[in-house]
N, C-alpha and C positions, 0 to 999 in steps of 0.2 A: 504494500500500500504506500502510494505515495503522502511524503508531509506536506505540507500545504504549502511550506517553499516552493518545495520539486514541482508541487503544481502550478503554482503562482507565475513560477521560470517559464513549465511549458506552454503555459496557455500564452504569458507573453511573446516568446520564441516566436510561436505561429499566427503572430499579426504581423500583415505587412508595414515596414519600413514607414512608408504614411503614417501609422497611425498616429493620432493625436495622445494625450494625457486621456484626454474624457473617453478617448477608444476602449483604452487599457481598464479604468477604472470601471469603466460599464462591464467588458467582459469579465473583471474582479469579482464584481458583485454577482455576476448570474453563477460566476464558480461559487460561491459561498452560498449562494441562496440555494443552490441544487447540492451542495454538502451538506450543507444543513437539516434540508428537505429529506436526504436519505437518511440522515442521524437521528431523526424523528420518528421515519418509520419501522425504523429496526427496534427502536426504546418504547414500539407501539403508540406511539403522540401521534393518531391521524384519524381520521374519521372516514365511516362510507360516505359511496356516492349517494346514498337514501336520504343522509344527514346533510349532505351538502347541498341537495337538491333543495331540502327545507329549509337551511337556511337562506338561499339564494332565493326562494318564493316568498321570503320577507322582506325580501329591497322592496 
């Protein structure tokens, strides 16, 4: 398993040369928000789609 350096390097690695600051820290963030997301569902922190659906028929 990569540590979140190793991932941080390669996620950067494979943006093209253009990118800006805000490129980099965009794609930062969707790494951490999708580790996150998987570190939730392993520790069971998630909910069905039954659940989601009711609360989304609340907006």
């Amino acid at each position: 398993m990569e540590t979140l350096r190793e991932e941080a390097i390669n996620v950067i690695s494979k943006l093209p040369d253009s990118a800006s600051i805000d490129d980099i820290m965009y794609r930062l963030y969707v790494v951490d928000k999708v580790r996150k997301g998987r570190e939730a569902i392993k520790q069971g922190d998630s909910i069905s789609i039954k659940e989601l659906k009711g609360e989304m028929g609340s907006w």
